[in-house]
C-alpha positions, -999 to +999 in steps of 0.1 A: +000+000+000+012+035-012+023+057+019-009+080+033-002+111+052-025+133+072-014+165+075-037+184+102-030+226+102-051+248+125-066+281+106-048+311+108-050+340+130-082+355+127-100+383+146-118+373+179-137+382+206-121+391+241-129+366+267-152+347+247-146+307+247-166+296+218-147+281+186-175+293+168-170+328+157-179+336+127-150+361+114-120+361+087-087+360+092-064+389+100-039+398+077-011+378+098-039+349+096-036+351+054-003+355+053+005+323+078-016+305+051+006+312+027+037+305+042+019+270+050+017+261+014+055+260+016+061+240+043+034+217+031+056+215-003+087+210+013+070+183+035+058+164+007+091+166-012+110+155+020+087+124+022+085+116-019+048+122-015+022+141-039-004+164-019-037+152-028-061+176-049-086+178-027-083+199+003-108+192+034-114+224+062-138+231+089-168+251+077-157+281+097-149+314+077-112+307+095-109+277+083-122+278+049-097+309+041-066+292+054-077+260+033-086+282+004-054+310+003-034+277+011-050+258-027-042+291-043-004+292-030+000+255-036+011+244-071-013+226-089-049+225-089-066+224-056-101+222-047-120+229-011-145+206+004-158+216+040-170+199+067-191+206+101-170+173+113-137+193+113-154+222+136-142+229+167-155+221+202-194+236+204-205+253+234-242+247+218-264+273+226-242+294+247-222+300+215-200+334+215-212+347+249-184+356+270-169+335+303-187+355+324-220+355+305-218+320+300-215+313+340-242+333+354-267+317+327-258+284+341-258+299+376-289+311+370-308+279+358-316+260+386-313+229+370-277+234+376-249+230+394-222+257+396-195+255+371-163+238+380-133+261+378-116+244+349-149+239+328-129+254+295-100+235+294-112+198+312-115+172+283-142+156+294-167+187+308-198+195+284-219+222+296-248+217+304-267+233+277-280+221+247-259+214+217-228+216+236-200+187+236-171+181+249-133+183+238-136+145+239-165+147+218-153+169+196-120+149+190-139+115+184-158+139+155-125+148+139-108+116+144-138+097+125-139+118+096-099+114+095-101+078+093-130+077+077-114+100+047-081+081+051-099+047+047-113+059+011-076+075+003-065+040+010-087+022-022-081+047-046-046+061-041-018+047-069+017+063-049+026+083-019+001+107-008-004+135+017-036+148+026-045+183+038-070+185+069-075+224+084-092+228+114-093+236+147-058+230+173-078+217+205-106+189+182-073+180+164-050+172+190-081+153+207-081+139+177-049+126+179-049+115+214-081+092+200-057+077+172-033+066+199-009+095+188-013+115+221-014+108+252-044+125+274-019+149+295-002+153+259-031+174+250-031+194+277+000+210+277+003+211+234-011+230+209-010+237+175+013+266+156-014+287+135-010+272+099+018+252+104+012+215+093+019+185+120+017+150+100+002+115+109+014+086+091-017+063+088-014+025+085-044+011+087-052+008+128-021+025+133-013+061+132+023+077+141+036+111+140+061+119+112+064+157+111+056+192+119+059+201+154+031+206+181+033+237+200+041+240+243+009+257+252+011+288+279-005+271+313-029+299+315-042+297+278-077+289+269-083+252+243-079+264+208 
């Protein structure tokens, strides 16, 4: 079987609301957020050289605006001719219904709804906490999403690919590296202290049940940072 590649990059910088947890913000990237999607069409290049792969044509993002740009400046950049499919799969963690309200906001409508219990204090970063309201999941949650859809996409790569391949996933750093902990690439406290460089590729070799890391760096987070 030809060697198959995942290569996971977060979206670019984009603008964002202070104090406000939810992945789900609708807005572009910033400038620096285009031009780190450029720069990621090299590296992905230089990858694929390194390993005597070819990147596949078809590039999968979130459906975020973040995402979709990074995905879609990164096809231009890239030589050759690339196409964007998105997917709610590759989305973030979802804070459901409290979507884009702020830390605050978000704990005094749970405070308030006496069907619940206070908040514990590391609600935002704990892998396995879900609010409380609907539509919400967890970080676990969200990483068993993104991990099906990578093996899931990988699977299909498997019966149709003729040589090497890498294959472009952009999403979201904290769903991806639960992602990897769910392919056996991570370990739990991994996840916790990593995250992911803004549009700089980290590669998964996959191998049927087995997934390893090959390249591209995951970044030391800052202990007080929020998931992302």
């Amino acid at each position: 079987m030809p060697r198959l590649i995942a290569a996971l990059l977060r979206h670019g910088d984009y603008r964002q609301l202070p104090d406000t947890p939810s992945a789900l913000q609708p807005f572009p990237l910033t400038e620096e957020g285009r031009q780190q999607a450029r720069r990621a069409a090299d590296a992905l290049m230089k990858m694929a050289l390194d390993m005597g792969c070819r990147i596949d044509s078809e590039l999968h993002s979130s459906r975020l605006l973040r995402g979709w740009q990074t995905a879609s400046i990164l096809g231009e950049a890239l030589e050759g001719d690339f196409a964007i499919q998105d997917f709610d799969a590759l989305a973030e963690r979802s804070l459901g219904s409290a979507a884009n309200l702020t830390v605050s906001q978000i704990e005094t409508v749970v405070r308030e709804d006496p069907r619940f219990e206070e908040l514990p204090p590391d609600w935002k970063s704990s892998s396995h906490f879900c609010l409380p309201l609907q539509g919400a999941e967890s970080l676990v949650e969200a990483g068993q999403r993104v991990a099906g859809h990578l093996v899931e996409t990988m699977q299909q790569l498997a019966k149709r690919a003729q040589q090497d391949t890498l294959k472009v996933f952009v999403g979201h750093g904290a769903a991806m590296r639960h992602a990897a902990w769910q392919l056996g690439v991570l370990e739990l406290s991994d996840v916790a202290r990593l995250s992911m460089f803004h549009a700089q590729p980290v590669c998964l070799e996959y191998a049927g049940t087995v997934w390893r890391h090959v390249a591209g760096d995951w970044k030391v987070r800052d202990a007080m940072a929020q998931p992302d």
